[in-house]
C-alpha positions in Angstrom: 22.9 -30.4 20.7 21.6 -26.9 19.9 18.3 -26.5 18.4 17.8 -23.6 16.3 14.5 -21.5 16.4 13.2 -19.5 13.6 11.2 -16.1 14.7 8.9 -13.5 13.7 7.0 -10.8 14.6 4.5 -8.1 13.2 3.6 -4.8 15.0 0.5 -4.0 15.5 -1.0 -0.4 14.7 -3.6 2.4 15.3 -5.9 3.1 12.8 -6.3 7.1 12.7 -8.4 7.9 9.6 -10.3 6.2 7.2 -10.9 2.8 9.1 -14.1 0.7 7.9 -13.6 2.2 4.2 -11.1 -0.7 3.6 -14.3 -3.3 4.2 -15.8 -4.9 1.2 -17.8 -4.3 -0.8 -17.5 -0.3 0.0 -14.0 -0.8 -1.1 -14.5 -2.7 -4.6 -17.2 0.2 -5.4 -16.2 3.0 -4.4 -12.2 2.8 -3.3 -11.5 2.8 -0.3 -8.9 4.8 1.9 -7.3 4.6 5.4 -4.4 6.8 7.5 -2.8 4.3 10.1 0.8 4.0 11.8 2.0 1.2 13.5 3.7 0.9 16.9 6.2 -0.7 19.4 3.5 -3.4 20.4 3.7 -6.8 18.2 2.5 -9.9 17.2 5.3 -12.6 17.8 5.9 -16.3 16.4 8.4 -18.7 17.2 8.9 -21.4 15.4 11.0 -25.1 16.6 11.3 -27.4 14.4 11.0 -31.4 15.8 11.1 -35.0 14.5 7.5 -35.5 14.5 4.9 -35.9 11.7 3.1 -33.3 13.8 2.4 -29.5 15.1 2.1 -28.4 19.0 0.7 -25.1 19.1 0.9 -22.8 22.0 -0.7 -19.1 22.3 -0.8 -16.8 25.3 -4.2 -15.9 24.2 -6.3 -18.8 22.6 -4.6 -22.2 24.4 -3.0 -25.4 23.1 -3.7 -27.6 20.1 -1.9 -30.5 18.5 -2.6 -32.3 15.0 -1.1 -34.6 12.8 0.1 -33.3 9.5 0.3 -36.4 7.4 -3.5 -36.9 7.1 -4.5 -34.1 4.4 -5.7 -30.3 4.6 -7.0 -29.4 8.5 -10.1 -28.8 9.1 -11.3 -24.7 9.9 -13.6 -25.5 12.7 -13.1 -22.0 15.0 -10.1 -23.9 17.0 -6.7 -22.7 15.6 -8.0 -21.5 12.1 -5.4 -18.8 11.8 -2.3 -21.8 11.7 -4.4 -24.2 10.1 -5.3 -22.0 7.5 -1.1 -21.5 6.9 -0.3 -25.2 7.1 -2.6 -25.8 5.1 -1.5 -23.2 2.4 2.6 -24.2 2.6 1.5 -28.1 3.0 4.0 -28.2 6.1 4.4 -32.0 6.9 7.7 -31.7 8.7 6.7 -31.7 12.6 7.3 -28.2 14.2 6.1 -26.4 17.9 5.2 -23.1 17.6 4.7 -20.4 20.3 2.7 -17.4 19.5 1.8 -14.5 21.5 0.5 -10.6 21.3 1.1 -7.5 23.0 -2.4 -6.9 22.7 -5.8 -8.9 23.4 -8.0 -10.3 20.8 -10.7 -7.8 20.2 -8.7 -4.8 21.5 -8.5 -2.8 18.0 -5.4 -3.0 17.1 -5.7 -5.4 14.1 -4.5 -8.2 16.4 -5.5 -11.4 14.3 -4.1 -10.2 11.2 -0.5 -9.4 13.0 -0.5 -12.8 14.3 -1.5 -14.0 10.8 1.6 -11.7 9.3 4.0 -13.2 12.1 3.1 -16.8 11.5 3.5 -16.2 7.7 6.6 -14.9 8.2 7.9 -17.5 10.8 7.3 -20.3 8.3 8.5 -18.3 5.1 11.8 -18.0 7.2 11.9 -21.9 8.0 11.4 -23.2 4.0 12.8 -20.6 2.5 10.3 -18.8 0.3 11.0 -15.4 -0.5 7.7 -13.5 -0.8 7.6 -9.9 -1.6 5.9 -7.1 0.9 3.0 -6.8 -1.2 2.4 -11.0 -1.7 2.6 -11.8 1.9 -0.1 -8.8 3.1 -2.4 -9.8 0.3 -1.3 -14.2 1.4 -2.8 -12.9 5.0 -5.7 -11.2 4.1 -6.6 -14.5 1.7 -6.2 -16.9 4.2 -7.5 -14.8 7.1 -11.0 -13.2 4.8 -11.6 -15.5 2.0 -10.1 -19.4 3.6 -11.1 -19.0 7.4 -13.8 -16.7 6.5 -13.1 -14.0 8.8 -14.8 -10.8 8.5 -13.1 -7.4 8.4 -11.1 -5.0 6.2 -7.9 -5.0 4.4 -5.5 -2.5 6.3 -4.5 -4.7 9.3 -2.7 -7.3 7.1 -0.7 -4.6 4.6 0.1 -2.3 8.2 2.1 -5.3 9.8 3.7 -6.1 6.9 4.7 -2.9 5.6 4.9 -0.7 9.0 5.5 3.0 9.5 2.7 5.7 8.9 0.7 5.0 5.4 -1.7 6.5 3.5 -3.3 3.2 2.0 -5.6 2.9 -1.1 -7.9 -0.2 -1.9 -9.8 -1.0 -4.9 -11.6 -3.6 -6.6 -8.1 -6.1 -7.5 -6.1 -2.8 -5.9 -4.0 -2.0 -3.1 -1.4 1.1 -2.8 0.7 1.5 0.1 1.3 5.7 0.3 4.5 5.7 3.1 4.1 9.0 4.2 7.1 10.6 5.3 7.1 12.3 8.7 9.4 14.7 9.9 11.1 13.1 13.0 10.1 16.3 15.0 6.7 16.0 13.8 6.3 12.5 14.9 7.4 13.1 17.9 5.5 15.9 18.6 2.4 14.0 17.5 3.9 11.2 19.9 4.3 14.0 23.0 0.3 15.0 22.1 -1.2 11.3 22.2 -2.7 8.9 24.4 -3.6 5.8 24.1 -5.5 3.7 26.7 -7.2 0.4 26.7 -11.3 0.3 27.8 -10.6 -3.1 29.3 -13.9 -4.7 26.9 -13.3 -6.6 24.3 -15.5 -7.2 21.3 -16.1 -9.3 18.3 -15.4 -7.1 14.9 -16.9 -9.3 13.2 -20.0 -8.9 14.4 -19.7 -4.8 14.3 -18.5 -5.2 10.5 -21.5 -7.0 9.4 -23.5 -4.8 10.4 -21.5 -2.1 9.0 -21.7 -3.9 5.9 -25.5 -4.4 5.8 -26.3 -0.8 6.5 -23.9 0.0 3.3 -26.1 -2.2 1.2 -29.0 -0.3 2.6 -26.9 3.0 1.5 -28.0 4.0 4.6 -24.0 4.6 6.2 -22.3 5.4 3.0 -22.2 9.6 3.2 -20.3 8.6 6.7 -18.2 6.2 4.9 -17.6 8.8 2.4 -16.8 11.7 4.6 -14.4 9.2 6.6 -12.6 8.4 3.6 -12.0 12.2 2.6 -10.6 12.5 6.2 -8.3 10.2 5.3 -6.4 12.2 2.6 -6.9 15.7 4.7 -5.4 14.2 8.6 -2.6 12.6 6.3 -2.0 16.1 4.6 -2.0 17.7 8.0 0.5 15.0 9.7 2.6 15.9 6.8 2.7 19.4 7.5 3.0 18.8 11.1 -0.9 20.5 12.3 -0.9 18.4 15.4 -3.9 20.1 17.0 -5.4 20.0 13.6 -5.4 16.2 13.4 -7.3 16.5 16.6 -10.0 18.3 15.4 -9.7 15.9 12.6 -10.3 12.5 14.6 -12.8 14.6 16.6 -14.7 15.1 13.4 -14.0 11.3 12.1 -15.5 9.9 15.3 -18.4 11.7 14.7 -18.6 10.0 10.8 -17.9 6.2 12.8 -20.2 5.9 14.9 -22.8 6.3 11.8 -21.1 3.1 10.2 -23.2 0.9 12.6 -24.8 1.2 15.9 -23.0 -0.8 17.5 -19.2 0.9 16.4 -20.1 3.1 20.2 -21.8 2.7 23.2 -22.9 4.3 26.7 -19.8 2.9 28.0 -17.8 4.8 25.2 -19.6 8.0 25.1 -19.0 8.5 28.9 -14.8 7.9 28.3 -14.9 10.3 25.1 -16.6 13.0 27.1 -14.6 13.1 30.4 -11.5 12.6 27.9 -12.5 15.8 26.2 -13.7 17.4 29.0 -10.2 16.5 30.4 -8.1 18.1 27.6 -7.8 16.0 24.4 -8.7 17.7 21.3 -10.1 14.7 19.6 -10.2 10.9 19.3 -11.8 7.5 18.2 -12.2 4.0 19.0 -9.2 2.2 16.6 -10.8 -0.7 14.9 -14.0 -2.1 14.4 -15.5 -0.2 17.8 -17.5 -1.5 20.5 -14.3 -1.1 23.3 -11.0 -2.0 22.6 -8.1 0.5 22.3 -9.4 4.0 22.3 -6.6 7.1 20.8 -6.5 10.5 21.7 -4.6 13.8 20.6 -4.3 15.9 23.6 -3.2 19.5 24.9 0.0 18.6 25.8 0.2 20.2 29.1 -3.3 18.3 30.0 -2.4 14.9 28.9 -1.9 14.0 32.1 -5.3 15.3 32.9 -7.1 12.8 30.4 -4.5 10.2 31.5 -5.9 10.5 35.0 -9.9 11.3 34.8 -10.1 7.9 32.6 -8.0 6.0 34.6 -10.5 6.8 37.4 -12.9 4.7 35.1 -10.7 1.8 34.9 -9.4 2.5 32.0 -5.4 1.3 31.4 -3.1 4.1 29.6 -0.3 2.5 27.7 2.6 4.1 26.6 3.5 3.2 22.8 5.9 4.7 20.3 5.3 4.8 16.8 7.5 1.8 15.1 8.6 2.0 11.3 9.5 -1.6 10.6 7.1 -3.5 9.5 7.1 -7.8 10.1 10.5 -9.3 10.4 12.2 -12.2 11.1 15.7 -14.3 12.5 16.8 -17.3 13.7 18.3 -18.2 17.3 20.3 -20.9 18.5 20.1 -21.8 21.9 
């Protein structure tokens, strides 16, 4: 007999301008606004459905776990939050195995928990049916990942895998706008030809970063970098659309500058050293994408000294990987096998 398996998955994306002014409460007071294009990596869910009363989870990056689902609402305890907090919402009490895994580590900057949120959303959306627009499944994720599980961070991660593609995004107070910008092929690949992207090897926890993020806004003490991060927002997007490559370098060499006045702990040694051999090397500009703290770092570069930057940080450890931008956002089909 063939069993049929329902799938999903989410890409994940680089945040190039703006990132941090999509964190509460900056964003309910003052608006906030973030540049970010998604990429060939994902988020993926797979979905099988069985004759139990029960769920057998399985993820590449966070282990095993199995519950009963005829005993009431689970129970967010750090173990599994991220599908509890989904069961939990479409009161699944068929039995089901799921399989989840990422293209990128947890911690890594790429807004990895809220893709695998997106892709497990749209997994089971798929299985019962329930048609939910673009804009109610972001806004589903970052509910049950921010407000249920309690999970600290901003709003772009959830509305990038969803949507896809290079957006200018808006947030307000009850507000979010998705601005698709709309590249020129040649221009997006010529901003492809120019970047880098390379992994530091160290994970971190964003939440931790964010809070403090957060506590120096309350202080007012971050929010003229804030500020100035969000303008940048609006003028790299303007330059992307006119195709100012090198200009978006200078631009991300200029935001970096802004981040690492969001918190202490957004850079480090570590960090410094790779972003000054890197433009030392031949990049024109760059940033840590996420929170900070290690992770994913992305670089615009000379293009005939890519390679340069590609190999002086690889002499540090560091792992270059080689993405192209994606414009499909979260999708999903079934498979019989």
């Amino acid at each position: 007999m063939s069993e049929e398996l329902i799938r999903a998955r989410a890409p994940l994306r680089i945040g190039i301008a703006g990132g941090g002014t999509d964190v509460e409460p900056y964003a309910s007071e003052k608006g906030g606004r973030v540049l970010n294009a998604t990429i060939d990596r994902y988020a993926y869910c797979t979905i099988k459905p069985n004759n139990t009363k029960k769920m057998s989870i399985h993820s590449l990056d966070y282990g095993t776990y199995m519950a009963p689902l005829d005993g009431g609402p689970l129970p967010y305890d750090g173990n599994m939050d991220l599908i509890k907090a989904v069961t939990n919402h479409f009161k699944i009490k068929e039995g089901f195995d799921m399989f989840i895994h990422s293209d990128a580590p947890p911690g890594s900057g790429l807004g990895g928990s809220s893709t695998v949120m997106v892709s497990m959303i749209g997994a089971v959306t798929e299985w019962v049916g329930q048609k939910m627009s673009k804009h109610e499944m972001a806004d589903l994720a970052f509910t049950l990942e921010r407000v249920d599980i309690g999970l600290k961070g901003g709003k772009q991660d959830q509305y990038a895998a969803v949507f896809g593609g290079v957006n200018l995004m808006e947030f307000g107070k009850d507000s979010v706008n998705v601005g698709r910008l709309e590249v020129k092929d040649h221009v997006l690949d010529e901003l492809q030809y120019c970047s880098l992207l390379c992994y530091t090897g160290n994970s971190r926890s964003s939440a931790d970063i964010i809070e403090s993020q957060v506590k120096k806004f309350k202080e007012r003490s971050n929010e003229d970098a804030l500020d100035a991060s969000k303008e940048l927002a609006s003028v790299t997007a303007d330059a992307l659309r006119k195709g100012k490559i090198r200009k978006m370098g200078e631009l991300l060499d200029e935001g970096w500058e802004h981040k690492k006045k969001f918190s202490p702990a957004v850079s480090n040694n570590d960090l410094n050293e790779l972003y000054t051999i890197a433009m030392e090397s031949g990049a024109i500009g760059g940033k840590v994408s996420g929170a900070g703290g290690g992770g994913f770092m992305f670089f615009i570069c000379e293009y005939d000294r890519k390679h340069n930057v590609a190999k002086e940080l690889q002499k540090k450890g560091v792992v270059v990987s080689d993405f192209m931008f994606e414009n499909s956002g979260m999708k999903t089909w079934r498979h019989e096998e």
